[in-house]
C-alpha positions as a LaTeX table, in Angstrom:
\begin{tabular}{lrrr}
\hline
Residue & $x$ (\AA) & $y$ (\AA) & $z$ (\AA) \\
\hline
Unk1 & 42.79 & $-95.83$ & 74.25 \\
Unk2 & 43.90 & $-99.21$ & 73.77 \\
Unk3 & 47.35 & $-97.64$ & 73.08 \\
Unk4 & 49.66 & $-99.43$ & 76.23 \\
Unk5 & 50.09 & $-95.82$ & 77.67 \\
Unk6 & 53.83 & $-94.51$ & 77.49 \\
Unk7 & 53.36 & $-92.33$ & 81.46 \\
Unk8 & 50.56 & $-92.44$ & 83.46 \\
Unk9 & 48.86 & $-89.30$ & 85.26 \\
Unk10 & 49.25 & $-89.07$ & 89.23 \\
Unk11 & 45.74 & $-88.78$ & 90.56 \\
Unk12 & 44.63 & $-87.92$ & 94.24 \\
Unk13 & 40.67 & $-88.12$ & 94.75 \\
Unk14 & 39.49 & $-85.26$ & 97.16 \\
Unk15 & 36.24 & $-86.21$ & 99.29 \\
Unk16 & 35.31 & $-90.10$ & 99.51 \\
Unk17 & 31.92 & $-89.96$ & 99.51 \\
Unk18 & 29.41 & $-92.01$ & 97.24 \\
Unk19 & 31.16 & $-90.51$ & 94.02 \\
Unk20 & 34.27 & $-90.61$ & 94.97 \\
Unk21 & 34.47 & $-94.03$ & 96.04 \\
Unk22 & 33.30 & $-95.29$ & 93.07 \\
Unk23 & 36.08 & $-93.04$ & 91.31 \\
Unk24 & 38.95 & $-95.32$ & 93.52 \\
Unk25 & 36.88 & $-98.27$ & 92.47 \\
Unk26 & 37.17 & $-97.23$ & 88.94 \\
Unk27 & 40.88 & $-95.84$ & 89.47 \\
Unk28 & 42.33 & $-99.40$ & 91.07 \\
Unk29 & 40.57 & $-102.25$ & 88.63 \\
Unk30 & 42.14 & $-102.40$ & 85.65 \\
Unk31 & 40.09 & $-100.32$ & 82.84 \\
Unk32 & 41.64 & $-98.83$ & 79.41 \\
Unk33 & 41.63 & $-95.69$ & 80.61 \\
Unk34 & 42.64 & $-96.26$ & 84.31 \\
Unk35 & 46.34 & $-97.53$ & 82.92 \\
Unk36 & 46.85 & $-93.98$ & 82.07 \\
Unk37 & 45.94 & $-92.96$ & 85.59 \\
Unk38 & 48.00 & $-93.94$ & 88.94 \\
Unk39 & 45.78 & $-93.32$ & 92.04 \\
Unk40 & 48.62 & $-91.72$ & 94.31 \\
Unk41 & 45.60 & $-90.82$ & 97.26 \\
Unk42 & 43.04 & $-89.65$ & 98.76 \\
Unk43 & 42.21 & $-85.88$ & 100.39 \\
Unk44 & 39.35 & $-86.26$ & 103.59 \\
Unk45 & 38.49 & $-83.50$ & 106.38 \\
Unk46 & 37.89 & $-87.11$ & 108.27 \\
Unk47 & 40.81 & $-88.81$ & 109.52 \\
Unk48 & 40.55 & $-92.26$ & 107.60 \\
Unk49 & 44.21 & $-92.99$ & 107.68 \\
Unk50 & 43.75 & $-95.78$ & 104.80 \\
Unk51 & 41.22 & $-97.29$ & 102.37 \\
Unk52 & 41.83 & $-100.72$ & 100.65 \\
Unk53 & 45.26 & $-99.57$ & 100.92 \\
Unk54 & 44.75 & $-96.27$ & 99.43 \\
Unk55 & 46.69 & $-93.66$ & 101.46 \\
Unk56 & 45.32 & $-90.47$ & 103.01 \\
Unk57 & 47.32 & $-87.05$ & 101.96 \\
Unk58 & 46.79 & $-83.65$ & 102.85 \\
Unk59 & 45.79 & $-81.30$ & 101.21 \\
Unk60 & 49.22 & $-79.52$ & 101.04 \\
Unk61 & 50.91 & $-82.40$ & 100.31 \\
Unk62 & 48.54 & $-83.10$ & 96.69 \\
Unk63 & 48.89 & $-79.26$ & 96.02 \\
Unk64 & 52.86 & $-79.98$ & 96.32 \\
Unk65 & 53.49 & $-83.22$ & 95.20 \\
Unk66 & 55.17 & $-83.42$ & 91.76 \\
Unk67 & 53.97 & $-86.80$ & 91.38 \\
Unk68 & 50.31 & $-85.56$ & 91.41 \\
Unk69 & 49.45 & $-84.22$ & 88.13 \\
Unk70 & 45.39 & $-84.98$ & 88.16 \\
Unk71 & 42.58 & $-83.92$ & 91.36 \\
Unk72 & 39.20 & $-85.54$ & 91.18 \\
Unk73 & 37.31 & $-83.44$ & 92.99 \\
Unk74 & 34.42 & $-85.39$ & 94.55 \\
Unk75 & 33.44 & $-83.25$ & 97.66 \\
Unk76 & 30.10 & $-81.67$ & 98.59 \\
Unk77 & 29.22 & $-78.67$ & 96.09 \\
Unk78 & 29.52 & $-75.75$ & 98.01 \\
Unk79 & 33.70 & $-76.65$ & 98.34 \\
Unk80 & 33.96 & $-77.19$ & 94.53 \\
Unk81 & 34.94 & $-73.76$ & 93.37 \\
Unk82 & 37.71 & $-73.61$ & 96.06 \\
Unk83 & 39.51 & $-76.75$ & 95.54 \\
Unk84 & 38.92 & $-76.40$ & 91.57 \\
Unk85 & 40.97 & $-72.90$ & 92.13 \\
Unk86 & 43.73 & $-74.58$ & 94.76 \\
Unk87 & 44.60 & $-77.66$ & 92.44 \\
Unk88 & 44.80 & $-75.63$ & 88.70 \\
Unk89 & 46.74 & $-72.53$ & 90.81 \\
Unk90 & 48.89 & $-75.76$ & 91.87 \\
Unk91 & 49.19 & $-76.98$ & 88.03 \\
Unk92 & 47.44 & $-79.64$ & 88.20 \\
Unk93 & 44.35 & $-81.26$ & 85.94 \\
Unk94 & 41.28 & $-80.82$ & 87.40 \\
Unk95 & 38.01 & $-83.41$ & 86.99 \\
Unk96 & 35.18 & $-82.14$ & 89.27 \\
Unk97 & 31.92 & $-83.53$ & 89.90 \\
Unk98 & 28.99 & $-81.44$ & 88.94 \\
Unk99 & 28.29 & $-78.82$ & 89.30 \\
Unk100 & 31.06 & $-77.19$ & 89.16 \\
Unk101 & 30.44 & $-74.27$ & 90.83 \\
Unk102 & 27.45 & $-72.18$ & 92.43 \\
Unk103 & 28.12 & $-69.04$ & 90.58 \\
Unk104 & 28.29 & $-68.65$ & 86.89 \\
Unk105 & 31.06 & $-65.72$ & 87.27 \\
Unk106 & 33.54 & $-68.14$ & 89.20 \\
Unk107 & 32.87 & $-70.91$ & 86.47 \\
Unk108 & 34.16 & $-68.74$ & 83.91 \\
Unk109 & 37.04 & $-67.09$ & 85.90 \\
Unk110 & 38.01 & $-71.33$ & 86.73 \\
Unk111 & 37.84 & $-71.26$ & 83.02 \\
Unk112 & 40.12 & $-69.20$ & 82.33 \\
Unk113 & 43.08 & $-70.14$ & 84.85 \\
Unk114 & 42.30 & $-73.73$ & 83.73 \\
Unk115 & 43.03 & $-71.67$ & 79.74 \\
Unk116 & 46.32 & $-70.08$ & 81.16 \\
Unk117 & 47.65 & $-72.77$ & 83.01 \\
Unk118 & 47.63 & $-75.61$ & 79.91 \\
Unk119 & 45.05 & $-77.46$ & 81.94 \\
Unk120 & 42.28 & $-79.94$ & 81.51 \\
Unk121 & 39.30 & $-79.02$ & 83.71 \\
Unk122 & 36.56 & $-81.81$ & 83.36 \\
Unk123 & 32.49 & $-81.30$ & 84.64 \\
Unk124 & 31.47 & $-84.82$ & 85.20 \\
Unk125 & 28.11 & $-85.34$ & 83.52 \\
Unk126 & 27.35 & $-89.25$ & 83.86 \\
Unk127 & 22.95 & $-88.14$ & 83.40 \\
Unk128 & 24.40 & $-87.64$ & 79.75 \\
Unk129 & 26.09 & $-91.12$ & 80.01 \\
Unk130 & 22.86 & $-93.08$ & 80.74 \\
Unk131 & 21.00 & $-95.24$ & 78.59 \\
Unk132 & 17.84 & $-93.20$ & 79.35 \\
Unk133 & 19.46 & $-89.76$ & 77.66 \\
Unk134 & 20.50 & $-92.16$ & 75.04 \\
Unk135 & 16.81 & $-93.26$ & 74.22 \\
Unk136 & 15.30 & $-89.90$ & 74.90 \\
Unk137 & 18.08 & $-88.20$ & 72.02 \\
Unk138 & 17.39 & $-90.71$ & 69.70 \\
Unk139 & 13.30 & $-89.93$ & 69.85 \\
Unk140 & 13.58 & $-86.58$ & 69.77 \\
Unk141 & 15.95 & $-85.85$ & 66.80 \\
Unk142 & 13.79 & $-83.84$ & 64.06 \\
Unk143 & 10.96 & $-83.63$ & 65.97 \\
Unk144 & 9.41 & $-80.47$ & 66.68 \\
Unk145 & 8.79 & $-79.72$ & 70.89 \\
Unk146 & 5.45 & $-78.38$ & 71.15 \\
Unk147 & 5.68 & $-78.28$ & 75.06 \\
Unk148 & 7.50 & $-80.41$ & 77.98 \\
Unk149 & 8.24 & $-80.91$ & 81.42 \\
Unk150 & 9.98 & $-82.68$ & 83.32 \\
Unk151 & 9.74 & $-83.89$ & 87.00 \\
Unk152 & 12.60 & $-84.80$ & 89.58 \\
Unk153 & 11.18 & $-86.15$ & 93.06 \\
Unk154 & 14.12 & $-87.51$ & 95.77 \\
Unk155 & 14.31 & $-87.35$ & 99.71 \\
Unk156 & 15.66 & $-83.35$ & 101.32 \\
Unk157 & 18.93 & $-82.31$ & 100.11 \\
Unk158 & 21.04 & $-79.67$ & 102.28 \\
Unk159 & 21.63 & $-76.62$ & 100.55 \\
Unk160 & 24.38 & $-75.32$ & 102.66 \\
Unk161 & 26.30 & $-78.30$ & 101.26 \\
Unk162 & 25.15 & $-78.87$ & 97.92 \\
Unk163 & 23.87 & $-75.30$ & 97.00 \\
Unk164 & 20.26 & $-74.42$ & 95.72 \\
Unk165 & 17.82 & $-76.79$ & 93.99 \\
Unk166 & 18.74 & $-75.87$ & 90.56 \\
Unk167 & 22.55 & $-75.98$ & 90.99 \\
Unk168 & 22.12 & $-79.42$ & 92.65 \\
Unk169 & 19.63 & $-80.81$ & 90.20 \\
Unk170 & 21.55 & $-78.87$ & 87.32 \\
Unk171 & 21.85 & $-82.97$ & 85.53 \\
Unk172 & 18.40 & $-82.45$ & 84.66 \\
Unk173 & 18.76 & $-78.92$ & 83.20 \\
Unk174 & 21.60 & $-80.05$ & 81.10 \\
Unk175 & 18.99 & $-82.72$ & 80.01 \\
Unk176 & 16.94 & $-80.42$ & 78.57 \\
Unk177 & 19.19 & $-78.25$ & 77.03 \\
Unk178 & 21.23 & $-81.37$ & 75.94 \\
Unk179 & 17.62 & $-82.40$ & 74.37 \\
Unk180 & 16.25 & $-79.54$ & 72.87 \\
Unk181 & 18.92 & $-76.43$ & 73.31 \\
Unk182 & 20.25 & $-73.61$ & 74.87 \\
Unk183 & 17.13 & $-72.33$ & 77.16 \\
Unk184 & 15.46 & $-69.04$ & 78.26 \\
Unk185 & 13.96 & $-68.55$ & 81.86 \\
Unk186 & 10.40 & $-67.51$ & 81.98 \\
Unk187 & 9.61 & $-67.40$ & 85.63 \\
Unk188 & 10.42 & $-69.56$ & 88.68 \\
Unk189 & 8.93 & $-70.00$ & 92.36 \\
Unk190 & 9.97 & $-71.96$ & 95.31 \\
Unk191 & 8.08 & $-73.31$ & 97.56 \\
Unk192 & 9.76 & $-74.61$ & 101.23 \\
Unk193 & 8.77 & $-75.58$ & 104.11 \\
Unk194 & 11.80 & $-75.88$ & 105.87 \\
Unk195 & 10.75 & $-77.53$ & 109.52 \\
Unk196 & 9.11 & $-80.34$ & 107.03 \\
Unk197 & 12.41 & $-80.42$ & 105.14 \\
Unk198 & 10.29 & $-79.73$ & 102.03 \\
Unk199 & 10.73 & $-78.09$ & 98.96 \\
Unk200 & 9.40 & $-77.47$ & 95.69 \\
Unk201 & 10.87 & $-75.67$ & 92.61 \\
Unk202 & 8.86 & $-74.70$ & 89.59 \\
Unk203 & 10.88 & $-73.70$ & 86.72 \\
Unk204 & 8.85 & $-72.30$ & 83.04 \\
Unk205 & 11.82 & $-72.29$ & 80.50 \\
Unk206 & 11.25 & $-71.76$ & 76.78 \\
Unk207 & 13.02 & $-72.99$ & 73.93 \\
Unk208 & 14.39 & $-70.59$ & 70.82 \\
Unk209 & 11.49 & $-71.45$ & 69.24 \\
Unk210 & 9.38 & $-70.09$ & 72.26 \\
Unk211 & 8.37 & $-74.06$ & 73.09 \\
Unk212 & 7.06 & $-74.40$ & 76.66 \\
Unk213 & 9.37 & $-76.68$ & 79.05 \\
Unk214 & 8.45 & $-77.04$ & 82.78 \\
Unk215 & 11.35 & $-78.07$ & 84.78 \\
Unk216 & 10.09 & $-79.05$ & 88.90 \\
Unk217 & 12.65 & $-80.31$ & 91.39 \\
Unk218 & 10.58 & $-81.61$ & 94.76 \\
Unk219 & 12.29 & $-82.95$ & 97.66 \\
Unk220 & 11.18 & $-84.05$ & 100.88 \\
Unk221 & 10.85 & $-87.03$ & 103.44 \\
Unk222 & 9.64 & $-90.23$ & 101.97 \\
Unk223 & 9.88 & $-89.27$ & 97.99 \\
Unk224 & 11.64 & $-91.48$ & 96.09 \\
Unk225 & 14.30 & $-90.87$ & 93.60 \\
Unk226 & 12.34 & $-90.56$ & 90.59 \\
Unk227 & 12.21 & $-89.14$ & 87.09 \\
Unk228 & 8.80 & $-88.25$ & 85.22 \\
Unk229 & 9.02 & $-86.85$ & 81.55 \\
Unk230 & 6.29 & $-85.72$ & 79.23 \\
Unk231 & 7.06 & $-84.06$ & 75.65 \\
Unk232 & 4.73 & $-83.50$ & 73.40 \\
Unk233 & 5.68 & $-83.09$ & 69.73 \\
Unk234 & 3.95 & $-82.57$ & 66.33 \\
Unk235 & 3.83 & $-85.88$ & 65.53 \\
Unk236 & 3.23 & $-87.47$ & 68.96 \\
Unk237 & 4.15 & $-87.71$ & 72.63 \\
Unk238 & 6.71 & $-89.62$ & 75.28 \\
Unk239 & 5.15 & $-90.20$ & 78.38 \\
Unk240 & 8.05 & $-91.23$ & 80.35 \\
Unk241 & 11.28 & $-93.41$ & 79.14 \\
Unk242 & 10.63 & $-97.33$ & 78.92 \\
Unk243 & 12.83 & $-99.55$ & 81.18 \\
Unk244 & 16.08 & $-99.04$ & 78.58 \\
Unk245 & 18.52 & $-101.10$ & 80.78 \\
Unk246 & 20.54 & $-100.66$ & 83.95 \\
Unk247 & 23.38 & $-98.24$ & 83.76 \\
Unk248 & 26.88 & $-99.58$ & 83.92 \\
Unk249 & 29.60 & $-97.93$ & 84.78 \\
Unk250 & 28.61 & $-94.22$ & 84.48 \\
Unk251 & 31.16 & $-92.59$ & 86.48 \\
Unk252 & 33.95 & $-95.30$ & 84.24 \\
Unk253 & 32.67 & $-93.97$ & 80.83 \\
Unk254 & 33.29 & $-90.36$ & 82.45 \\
Unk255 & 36.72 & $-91.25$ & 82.91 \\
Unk256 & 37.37 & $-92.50$ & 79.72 \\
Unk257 & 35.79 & $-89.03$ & 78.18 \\
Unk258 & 38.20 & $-87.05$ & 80.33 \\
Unk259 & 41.27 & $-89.17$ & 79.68 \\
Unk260 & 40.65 & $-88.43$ & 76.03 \\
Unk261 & 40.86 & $-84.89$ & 77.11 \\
Unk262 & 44.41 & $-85.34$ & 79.20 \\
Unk263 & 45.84 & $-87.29$ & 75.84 \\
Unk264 & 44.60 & $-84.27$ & 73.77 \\
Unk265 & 42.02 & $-86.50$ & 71.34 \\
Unk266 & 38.95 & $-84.07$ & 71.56 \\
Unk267 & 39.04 & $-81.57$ & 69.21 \\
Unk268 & 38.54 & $-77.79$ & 69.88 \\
Unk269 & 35.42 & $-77.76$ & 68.56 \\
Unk270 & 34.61 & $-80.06$ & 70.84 \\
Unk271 & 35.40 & $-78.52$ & 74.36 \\
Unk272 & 34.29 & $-75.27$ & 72.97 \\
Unk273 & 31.03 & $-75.97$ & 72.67 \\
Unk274 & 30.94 & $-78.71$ & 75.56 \\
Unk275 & 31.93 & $-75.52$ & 77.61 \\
Unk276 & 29.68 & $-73.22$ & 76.22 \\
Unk277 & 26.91 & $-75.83$ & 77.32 \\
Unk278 & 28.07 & $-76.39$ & 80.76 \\
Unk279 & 28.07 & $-72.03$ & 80.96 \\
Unk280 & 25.13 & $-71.93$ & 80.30 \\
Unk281 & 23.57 & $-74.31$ & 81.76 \\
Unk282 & 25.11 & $-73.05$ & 85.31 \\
Unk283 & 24.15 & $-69.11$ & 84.36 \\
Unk284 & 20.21 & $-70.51$ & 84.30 \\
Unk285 & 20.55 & $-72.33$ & 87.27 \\
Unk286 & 22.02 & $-68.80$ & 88.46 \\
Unk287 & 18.89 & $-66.99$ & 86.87 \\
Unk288 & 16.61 & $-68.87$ & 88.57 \\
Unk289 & 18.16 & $-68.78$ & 91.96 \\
Unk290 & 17.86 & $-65.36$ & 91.57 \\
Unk291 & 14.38 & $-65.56$ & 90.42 \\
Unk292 & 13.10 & $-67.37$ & 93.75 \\
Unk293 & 15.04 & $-65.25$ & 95.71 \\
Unk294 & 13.73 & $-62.14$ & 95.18 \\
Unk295 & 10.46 & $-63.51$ & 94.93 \\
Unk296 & 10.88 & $-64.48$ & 98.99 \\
\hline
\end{tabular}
C-alpha cells in the first residue's frame, strides 16, 4: 500500500459512537491506507450538524451520492443488518463493525447481495488484531488442547441495542475458534437478573477433537472489563496472557486489511475461508441463543 493511490474511495461513517469516531480519526490523519479513502461524512439519528469539520449527511443522501462508494457502518448492533442491506442494495462497499448481524440466515443472504453486487463487505475483527491473540497463537501452535475456558467480565450491556450476550461478545468466540477451530455447542444457560442489570452466560463448546472449552460472558454493575484464560495442554498450561504491550491502532490495522480487500490484494482463498469463519462463528452464537432461550 505504499503505492501513491491513482482514485481514492468516497467513505461516509454511519453512527459516531466510540468506534466510529476513532474510524474519522483514522480516516482524516494521514495513514497508507487512509490516502485511498476520502471521508465525504458522517450518517447520525442525532442532529450534530458538524464534527472537526466533518459534515453530517442523510441517510438518503450517502445511499445516493455517486461520490460515496464505501459505508462504515459503526452503529449499535441491532441496526447492522439493515444498513449493511441499504448501502450494498445502493452499490456501495460495505465495512461493518462486528457483529455483523444477529441472525446467521441474514449474514449469509448479506453475503450473497454483497457476491452479486461486485462488493467488498468487511466484519471488523480488531480482538484478532491485538497483541494478546498474537501471543496466545503463537503458544498454542502444535499443541494439543486438553481443556479451556475462557472468562469475559465488563459492566451491563443492553441487549435491545447490541443483541444477546453471545452476539455481542462474539470477539471472544472468534478467539477460540481463531485458536483452536471451528466449534461444536454442548450446552448453554443464562443466568439474569434483570432489576440488578446482571447476567451470566455459560457456554460448554467442544473442539473436533471432543476437547472441552468453557466460554462465560458476565456482566453487571461494578465488573471491570476483563479477560481470564486458562488452557491446558499436553505439555503444559497458560494461565492468563502476560502484559504483551498496549494495543495501537486496532481499528487502523483493520482498515488497512479491508483496503487490501477494495484494491483486490487478498486472494480467494483468503475471503473464503475468512467468511466461512465469521459464518460460523455467528451460527454458534445463534445456537446458543437458542439454547438459553428455550431453556427460560
Amino acid at each position: 500500500m505504499n503505492t501513491e493511490p491513482e482514485r481514492k474511495f468516497g467513505v461516509v461513517v454511519v453512527g459516531v459512537g466510540r468506534a466510529g469516531s476513532v474510524r474519522m480519526r483514522d480516516l482524516r490523519n494521514p495513514h497508507p491506507s487512509s490516502a485511498f479513502l476520502n471521508l465525504i461524512g458522517f450518517v447520525s439519528r442525532r442532529e450534530l450538524g458538524s464534527i472537526d469539520g466533518v459534515q453530517q449527511i442523510s441517510l438518503e443522501d450517502a445511499l445516493s451520492s455517486q461520490e460515496v462508494e464505501v459505508a462504515y457502518i459503526c452503529s449499535e448492533s441491532s441496526s447492522h443488518e439493515d444498513y449493511i442491506r441499504q448501502f450494498l442494495h445502493a452499490g456501495k462497499h460495505v465495512l461493518v463493525e462486528y457483529p455483523m448481524t444477529l441472525s446467521l440466515a441474514a449474514a449469509q443472504e448479506l453475503w450473497e447481495l454483497a457476491e452479486q453486487k461486485g462488493k467488498v463487505l468487511h466484519e471488523e475483527h480488531v480482538e484478532l488484531l491485538m497483541e494478546e491473540f498474537a501471543f496466545l497463537k503463537k503458544e498454542v501452535v502444535g499443541k494439543d488442547l486438553l481443556k479451556g475456558s475462557l472468562l469475559f467480565t465488563a459492566g451491563p450491556l443492553e441487549e435491545e441495542r447490541f443483541g444477546f450476550p453471545a452476539f455481542s461478545g462474539i470477539s471472544r468466540l472468534t478467539w477460540l475458534v481463531s485458536l483452536f477451530g471451528e466449534l461444536s455447542l454442548v450446552s448453554a444457560t443464562l443466568e439474569e437478573r434483570k432489576e440488578d442489570q446482571y447476567m451470566k452466560m455459560t457456554v460448554c463448546l467442544e473442539t473436533e477433537k471432543k476437547s472441552p472449552l468453557t466460554w462465560i460472558e458476565e456482566k453487571g454493575p461494578g465488573l471491570k472489563r476483563n479477560r481470564y484464560l486458562s488452557f491446558h495442554f499436553k505439555s503444559g498450561s497458560l494461565e492468563n496472557v502476560p502484559n504483551v504491550g498496549i494495543n495501537k491502532n486496532i481499528f487502523l490495522k483493520d482498515q488497512n486489511i479491508f483496503v487490501q480487500k477494495l484494491l483486490g490484494q487478498f486472494s480467494e482463498k483468503e475471503l473464503a475461508a475468512e467468511k466461512k469463519r465469521i459464518l460460523h462463528c455467528l451460527g454458534l452464537a445463534e445456537e446458543i441463543q437458542k439454547h438459553c432461550c428455550s431453556r427460560k
